[in-house]
C-alpha positions in Angstrom: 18.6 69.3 187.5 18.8 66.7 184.9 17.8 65.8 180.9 15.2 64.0 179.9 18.1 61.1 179.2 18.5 61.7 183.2 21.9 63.3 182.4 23.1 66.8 184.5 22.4 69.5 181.8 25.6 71.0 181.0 26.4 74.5 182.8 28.5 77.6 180.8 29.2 80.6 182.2 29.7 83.5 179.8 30.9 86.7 182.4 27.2 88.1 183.4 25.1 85.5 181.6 25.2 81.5 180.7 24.4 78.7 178.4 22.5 76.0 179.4 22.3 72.8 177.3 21.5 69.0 177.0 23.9 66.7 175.2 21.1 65.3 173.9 20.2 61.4 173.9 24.0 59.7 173.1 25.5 62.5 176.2 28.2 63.7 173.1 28.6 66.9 171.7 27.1 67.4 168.6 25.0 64.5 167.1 22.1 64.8 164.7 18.1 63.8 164.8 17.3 62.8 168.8 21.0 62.7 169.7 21.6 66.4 168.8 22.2 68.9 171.5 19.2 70.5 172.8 20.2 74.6 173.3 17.9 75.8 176.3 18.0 79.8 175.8 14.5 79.6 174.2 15.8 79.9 171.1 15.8 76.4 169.6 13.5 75.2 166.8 10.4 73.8 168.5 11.0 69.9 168.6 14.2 67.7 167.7 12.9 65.5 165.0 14.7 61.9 164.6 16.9 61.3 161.6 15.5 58.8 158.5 17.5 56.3 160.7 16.5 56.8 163.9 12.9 56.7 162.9 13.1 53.5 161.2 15.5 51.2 163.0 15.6 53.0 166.9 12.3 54.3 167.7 10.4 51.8 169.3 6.8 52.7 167.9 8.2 52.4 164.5 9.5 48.5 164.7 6.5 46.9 165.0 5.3 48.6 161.3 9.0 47.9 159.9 8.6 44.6 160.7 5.0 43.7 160.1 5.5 45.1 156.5 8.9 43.0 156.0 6.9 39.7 157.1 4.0 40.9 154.9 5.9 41.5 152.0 7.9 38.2 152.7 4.5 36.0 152.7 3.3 37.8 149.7 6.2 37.0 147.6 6.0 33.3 148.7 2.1 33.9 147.4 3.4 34.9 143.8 6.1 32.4 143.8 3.9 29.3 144.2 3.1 28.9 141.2 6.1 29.2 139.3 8.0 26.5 141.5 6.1 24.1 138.8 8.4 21.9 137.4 7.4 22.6 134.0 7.2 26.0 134.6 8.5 28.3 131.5 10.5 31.3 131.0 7.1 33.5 130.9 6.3 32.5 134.4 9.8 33.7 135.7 8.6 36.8 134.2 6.0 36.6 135.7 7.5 36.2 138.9 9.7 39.2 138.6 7.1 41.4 137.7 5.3 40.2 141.0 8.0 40.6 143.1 8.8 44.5 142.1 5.0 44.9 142.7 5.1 43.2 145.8 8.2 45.4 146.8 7.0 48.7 145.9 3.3 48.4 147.2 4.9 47.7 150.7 7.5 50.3 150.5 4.7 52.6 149.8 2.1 51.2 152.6 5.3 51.3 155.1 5.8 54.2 154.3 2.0 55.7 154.4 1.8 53.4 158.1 4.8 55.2 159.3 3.9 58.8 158.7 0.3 57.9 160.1 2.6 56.7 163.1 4.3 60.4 163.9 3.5 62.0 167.0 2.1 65.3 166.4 2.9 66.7 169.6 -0.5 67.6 170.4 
């Protein structure tokens, strides 16, 4: 019988009873998020949840938001920057610019972050 990371589950005999476990997705002992050990003696919590990093940068679901909201954000700062890159543009316009920019940054932090938690499977 195998994991669902087609690994043997790991066997542990205790005199008249057993522990029976799954490595979890990196096959080490221990780990955190996905790659946590997965106890099988019905007594675990009721779904391994992925760590902040795991959800951002390794689940493949999530990638496609990460990165449409980094080439979103990129094209809306070029946006704002246009028209400072005058030549007689003046101090106020850098400003300006900065101002723009930590909009532009924290508006798509918060939509990322709004499209990501839209994105969570609820099991159901």
């Amino acid at each position: 019988m195998k994991d669902g990371w087609k690994r043997p589950f790991q066997y542990v005999p205790h005199g008249d009873t057993y522990e029976l476990y799954s490595l979890g997705r990196d096959g080490k002992p221990g780990g955190k998020g996905i790659d946590a050990d997965i106890d099988l003696r019905g007594n675990e919590s009721s779904e391994v949840q992925p760590t902040l990093y795991q959800f951002v940068f390794e689940m493949e679901s999530v990638k496609g938001l990460v990165n449409g909201s980094i080439v979103a954000g990129f094209f809306t700062f070029l946006i704002a920057l246009l028209p400072t890159l005058r030549r007689d543009a003046k101090p106020e316009h850098w400003t300006s610019l900065i101002l723009k920019l930590f909009i532009t940054v924290v508006v798509c932090t918060i939509m990322a972050g709004w499209m990501a938690i839209l994105d969570i499977p609820s099991g159901h």
